[in-house]
N, CA, C and O atoms as CSV, one atom per row, in Angstrom:
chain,resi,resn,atom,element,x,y,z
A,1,UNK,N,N,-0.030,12.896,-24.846
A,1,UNK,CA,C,-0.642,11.711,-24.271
A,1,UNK,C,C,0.429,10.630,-24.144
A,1,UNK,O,O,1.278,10.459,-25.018
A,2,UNK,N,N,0.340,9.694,-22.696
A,2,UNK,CA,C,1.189,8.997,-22.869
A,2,UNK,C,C,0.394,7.593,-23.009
A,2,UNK,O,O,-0.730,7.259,-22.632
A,3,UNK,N,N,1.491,6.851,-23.749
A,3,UNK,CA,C,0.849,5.300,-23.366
A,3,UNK,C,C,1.679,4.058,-23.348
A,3,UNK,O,O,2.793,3.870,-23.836
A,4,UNK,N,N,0.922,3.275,-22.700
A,4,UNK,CA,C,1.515,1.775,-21.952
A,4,UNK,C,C,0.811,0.345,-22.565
A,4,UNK,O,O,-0.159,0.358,-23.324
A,5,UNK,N,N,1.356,-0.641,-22.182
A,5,UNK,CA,C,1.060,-1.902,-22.828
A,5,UNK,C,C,0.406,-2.572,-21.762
A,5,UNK,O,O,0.999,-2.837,-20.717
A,6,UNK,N,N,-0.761,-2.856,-21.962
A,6,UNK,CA,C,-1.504,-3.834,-21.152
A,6,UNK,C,C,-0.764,-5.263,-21.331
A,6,UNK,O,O,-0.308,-5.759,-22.362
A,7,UNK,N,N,-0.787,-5.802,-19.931
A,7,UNK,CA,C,-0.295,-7.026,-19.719
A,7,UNK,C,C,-1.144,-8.296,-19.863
A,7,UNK,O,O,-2.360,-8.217,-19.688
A,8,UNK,N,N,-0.563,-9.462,-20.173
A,8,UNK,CA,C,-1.307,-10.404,-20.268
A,8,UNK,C,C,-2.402,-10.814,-18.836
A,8,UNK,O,O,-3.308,-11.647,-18.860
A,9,UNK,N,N,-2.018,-10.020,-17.745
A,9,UNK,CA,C,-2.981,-9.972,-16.524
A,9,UNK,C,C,-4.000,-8.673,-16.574
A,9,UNK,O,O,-4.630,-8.243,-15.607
A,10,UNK,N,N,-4.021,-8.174,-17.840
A,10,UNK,CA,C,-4.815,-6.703,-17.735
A,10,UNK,C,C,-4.532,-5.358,-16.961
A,10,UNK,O,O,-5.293,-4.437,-16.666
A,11,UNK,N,N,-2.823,-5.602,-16.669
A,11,UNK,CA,C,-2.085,-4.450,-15.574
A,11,UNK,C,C,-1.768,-3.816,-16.720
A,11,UNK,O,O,-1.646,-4.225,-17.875
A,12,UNK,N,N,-1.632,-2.546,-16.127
A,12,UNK,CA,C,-1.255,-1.428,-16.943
A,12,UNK,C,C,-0.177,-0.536,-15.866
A,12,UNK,O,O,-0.244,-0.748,-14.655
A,13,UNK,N,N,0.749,0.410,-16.401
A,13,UNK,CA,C,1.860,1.135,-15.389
A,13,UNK,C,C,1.238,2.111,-15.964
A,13,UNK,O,O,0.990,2.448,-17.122
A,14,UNK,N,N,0.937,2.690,-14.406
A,14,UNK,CA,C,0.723,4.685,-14.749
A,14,UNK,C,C,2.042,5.195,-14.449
A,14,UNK,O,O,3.019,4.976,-13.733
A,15,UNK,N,N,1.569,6.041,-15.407
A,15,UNK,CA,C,3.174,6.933,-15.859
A,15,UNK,C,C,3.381,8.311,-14.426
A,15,UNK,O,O,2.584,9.194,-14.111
A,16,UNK,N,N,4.706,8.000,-13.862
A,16,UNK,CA,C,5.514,8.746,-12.528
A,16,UNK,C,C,4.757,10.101,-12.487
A,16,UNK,O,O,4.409,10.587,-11.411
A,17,UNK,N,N,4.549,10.607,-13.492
A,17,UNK,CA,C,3.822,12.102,-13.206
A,17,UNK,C,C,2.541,12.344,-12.895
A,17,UNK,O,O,2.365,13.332,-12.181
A,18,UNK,N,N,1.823,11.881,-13.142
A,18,UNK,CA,C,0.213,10.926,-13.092
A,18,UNK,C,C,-0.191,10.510,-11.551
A,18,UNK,O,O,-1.154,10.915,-10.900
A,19,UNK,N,N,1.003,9.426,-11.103
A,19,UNK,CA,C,0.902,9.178,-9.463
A,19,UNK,C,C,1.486,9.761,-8.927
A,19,UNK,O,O,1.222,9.468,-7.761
A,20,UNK,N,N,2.738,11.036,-8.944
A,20,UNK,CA,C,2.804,11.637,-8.342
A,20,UNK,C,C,1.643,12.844,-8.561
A,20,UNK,O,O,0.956,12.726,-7.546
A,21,UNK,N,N,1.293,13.512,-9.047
A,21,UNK,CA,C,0.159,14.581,-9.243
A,21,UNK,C,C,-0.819,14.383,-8.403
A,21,UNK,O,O,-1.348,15.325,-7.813
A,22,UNK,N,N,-1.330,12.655,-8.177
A,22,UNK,CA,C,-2.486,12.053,-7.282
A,22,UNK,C,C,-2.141,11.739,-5.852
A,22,UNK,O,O,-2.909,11.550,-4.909
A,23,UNK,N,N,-0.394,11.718,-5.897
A,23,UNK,CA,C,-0.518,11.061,-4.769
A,23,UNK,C,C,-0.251,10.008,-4.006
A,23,UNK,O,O,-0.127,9.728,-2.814
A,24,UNK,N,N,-0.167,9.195,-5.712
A,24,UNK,CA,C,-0.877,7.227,-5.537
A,24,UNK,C,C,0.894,7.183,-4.838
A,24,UNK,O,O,1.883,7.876,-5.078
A,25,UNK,N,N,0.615,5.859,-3.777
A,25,UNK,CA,C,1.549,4.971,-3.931
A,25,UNK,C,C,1.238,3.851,-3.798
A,25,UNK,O,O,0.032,3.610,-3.859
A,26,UNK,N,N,2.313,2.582,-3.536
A,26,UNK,CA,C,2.166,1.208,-3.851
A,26,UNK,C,C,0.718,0.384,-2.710
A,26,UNK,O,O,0.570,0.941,-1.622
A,27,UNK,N,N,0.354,-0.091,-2.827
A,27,UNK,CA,C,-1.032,-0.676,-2.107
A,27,UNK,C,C,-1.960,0.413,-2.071
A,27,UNK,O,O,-2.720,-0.010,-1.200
A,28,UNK,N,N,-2.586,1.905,-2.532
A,28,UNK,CA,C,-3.558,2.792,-2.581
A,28,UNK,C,C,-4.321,2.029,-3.199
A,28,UNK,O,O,-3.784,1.151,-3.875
A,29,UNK,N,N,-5.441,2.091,-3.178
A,29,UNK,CA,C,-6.416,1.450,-4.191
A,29,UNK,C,C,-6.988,2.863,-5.288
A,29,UNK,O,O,-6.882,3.998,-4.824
A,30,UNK,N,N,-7.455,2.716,-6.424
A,30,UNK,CA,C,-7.863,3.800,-7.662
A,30,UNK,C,C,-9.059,2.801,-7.923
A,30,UNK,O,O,-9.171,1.589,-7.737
A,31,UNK,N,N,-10.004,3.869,-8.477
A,31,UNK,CA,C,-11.396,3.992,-8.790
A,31,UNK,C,C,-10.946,4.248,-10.344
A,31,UNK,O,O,-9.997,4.818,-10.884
A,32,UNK,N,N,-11.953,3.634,-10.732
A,32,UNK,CA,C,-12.154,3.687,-12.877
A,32,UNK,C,C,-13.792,3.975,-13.366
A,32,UNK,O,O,-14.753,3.250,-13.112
A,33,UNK,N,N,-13.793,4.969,-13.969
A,33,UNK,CA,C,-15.054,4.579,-14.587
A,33,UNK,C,C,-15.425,5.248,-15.461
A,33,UNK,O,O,-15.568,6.306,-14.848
A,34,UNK,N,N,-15.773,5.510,-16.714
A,34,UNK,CA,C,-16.078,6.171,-18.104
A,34,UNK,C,C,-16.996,6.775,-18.039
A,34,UNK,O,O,-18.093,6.509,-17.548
A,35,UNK,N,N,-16.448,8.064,-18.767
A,35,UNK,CA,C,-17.237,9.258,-19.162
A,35,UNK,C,C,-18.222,8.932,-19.738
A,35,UNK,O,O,-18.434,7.720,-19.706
A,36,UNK,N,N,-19.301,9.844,-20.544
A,36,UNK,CA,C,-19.937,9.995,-21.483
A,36,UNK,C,C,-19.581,10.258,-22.715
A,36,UNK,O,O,-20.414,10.434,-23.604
A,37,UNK,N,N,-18.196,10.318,-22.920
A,37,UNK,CA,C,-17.607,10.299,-23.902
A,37,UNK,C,C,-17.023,9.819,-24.000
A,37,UNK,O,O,-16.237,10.335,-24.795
A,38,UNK,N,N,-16.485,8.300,-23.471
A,38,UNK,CA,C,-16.456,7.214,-23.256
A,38,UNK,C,C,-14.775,7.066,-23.395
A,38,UNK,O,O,-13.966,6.301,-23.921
A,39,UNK,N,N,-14.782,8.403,-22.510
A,39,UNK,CA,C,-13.010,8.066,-21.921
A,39,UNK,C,C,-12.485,7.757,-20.323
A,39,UNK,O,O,-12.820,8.535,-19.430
A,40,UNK,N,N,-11.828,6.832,-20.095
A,40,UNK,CA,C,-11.385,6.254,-18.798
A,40,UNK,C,C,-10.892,6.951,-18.060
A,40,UNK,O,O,-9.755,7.384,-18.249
A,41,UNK,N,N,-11.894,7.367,-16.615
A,41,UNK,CA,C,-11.232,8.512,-15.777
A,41,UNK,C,C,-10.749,7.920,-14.309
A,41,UNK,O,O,-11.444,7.607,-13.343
A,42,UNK,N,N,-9.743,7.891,-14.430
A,42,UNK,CA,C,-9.015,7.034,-13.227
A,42,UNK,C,C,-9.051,8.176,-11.719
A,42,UNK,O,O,-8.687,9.349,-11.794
A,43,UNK,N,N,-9.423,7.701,-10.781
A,43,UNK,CA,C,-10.004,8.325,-9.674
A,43,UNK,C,C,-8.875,7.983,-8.759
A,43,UNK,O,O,-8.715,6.782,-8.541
A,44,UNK,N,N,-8.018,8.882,-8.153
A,44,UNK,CA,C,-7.797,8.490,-6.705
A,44,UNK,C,C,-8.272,8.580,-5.170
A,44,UNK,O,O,-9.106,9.417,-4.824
A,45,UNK,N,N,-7.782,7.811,-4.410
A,45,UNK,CA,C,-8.417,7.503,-3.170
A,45,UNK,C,C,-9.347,8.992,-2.491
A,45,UNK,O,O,-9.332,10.028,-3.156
A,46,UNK,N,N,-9.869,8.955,-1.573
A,46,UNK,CA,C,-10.515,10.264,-1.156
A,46,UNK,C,C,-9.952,10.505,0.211
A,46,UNK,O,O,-9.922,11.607,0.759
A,47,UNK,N,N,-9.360,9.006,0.881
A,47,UNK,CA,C,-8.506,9.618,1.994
A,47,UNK,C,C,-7.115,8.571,1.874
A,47,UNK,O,O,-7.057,7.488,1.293
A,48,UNK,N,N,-6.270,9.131,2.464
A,48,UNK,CA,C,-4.972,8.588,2.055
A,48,UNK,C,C,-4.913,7.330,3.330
A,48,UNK,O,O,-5.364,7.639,4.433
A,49,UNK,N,N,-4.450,6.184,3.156
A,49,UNK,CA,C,-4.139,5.140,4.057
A,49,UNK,C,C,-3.151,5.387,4.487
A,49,UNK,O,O,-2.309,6.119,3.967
A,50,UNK,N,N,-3.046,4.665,5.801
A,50,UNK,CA,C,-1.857,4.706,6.809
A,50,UNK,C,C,-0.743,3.681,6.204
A,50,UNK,O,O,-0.732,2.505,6.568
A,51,UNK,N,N,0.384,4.293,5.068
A,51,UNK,CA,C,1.321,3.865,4.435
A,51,UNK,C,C,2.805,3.732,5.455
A,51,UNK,O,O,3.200,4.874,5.686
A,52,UNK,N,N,3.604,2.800,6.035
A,52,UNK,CA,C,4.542,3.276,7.061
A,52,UNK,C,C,5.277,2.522,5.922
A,52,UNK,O,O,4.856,1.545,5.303
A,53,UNK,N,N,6.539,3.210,5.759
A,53,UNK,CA,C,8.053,2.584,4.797
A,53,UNK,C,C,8.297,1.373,5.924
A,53,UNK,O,O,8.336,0.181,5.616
A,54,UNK,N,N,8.458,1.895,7.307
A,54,UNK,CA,C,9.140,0.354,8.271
A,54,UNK,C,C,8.130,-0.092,8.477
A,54,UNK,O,O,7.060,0.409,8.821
A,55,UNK,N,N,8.582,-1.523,8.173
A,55,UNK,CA,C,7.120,-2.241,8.777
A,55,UNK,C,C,7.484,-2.949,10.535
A,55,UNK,O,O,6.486,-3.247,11.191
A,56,UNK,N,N,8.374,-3.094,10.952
A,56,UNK,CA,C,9.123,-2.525,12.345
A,56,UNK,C,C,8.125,-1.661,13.087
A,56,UNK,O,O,7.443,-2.029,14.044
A,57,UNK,N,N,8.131,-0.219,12.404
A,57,UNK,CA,C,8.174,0.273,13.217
A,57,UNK,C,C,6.270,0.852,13.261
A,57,UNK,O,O,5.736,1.644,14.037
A,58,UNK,N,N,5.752,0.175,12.260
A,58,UNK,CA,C,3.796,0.080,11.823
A,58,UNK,C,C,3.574,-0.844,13.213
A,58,UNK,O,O,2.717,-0.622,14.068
A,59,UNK,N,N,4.598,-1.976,13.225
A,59,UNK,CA,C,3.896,-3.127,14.453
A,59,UNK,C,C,4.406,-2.449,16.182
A,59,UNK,O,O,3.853,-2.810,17.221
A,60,UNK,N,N,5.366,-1.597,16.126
A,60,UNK,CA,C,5.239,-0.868,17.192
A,60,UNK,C,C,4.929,-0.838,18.001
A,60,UNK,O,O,4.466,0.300,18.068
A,61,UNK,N,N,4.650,-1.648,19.605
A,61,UNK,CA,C,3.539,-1.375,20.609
A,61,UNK,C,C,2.360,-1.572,20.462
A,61,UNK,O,O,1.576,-0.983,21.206
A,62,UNK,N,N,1.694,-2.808,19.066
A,62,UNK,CA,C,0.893,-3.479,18.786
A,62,UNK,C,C,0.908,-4.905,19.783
A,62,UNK,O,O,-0.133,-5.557,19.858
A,63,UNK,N,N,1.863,-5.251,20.372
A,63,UNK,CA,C,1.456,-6.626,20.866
A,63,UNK,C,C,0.802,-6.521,22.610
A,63,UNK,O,O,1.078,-5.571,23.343
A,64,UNK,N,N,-0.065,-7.663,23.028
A,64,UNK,CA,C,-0.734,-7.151,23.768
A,64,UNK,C,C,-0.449,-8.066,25.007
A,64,UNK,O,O,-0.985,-7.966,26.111
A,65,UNK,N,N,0.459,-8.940,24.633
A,65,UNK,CA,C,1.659,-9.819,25.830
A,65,UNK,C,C,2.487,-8.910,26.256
A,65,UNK,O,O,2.956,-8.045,25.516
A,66,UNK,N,N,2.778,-9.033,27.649
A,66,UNK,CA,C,3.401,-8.903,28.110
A,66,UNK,C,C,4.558,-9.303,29.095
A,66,UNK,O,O,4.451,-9.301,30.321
A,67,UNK,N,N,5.985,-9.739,28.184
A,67,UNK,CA,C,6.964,-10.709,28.499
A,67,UNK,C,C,7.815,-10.156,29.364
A,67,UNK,O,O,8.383,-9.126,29.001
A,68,UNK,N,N,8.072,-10.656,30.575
A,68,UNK,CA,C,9.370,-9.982,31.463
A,68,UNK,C,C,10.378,-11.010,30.970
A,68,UNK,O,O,10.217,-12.198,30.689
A,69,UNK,N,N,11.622,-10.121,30.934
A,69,UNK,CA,C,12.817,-10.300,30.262
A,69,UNK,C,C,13.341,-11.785,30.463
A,69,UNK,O,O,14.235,-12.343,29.827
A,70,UNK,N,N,12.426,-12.388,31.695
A,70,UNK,CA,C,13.881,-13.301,32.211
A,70,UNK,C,C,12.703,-14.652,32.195
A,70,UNK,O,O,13.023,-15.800,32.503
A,71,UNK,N,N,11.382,-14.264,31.794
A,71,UNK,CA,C,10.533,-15.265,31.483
A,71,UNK,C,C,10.913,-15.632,29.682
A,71,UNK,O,O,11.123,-16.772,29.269
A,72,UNK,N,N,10.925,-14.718,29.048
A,72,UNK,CA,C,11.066,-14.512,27.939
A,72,UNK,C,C,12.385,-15.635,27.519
A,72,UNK,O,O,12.187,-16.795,27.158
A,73,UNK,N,N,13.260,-15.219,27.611
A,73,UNK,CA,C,15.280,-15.903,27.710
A,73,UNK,C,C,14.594,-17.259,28.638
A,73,UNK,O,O,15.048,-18.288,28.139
A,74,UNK,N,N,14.098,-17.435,29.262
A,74,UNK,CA,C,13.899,-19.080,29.844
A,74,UNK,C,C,12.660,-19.728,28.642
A,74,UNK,O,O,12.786,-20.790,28.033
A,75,UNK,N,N,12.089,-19.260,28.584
A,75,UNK,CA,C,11.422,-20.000,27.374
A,75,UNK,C,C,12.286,-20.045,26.125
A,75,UNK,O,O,12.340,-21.196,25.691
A,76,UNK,N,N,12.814,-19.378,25.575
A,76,UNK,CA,C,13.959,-19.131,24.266
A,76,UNK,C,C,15.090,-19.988,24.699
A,76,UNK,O,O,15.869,-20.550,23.929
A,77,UNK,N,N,15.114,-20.035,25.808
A,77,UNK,CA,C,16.498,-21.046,25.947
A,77,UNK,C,C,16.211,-22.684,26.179
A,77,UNK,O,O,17.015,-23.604,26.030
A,78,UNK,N,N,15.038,-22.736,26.522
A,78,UNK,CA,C,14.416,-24.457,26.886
A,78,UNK,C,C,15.033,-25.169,28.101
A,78,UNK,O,O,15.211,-26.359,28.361
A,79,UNK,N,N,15.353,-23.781,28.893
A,79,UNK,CA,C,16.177,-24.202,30.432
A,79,UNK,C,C,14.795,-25.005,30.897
A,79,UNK,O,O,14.746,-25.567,31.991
């Protein structure tokens, strides 16, 4: 068994083998809730979120303007 120190905010670090086994990474959300034998069974997600490392490349062909090059450089320049 491993164990960790609750923080003065009530955070706790799950231990690398634990979230990798589940899955978890940073912003996943986990489910908690006690047995009948009143031990803490930490739940992960049931579908995985759309996690992108670039955040570049998440906003991608999200914008819904459409700037021609030479409108764009005249506004940026304050000609």
């Amino acid at each position: 068994m491993n164990t960790t120190t609750i923080t003065i905010k009530g955070q706790v670090t799950v231990p690398k083998h634990i979230r990798e086994a589940l899955g978890l990474m940073p912003g996943m959300q986990v489910g908690f809730t006690l047995n009948d034998a009143g031990d803490v069974v930490l739940r992960a997600p049931t579908r995985q979120p759309d996690v992108s490392t670039d955040r570049f490349e998440a906003a991608r062909g999200r914008a819904d303007v459409k700037w021609r090059t030479q409108d764009l450089m005249k506004l940026l320049r304050a000609d």
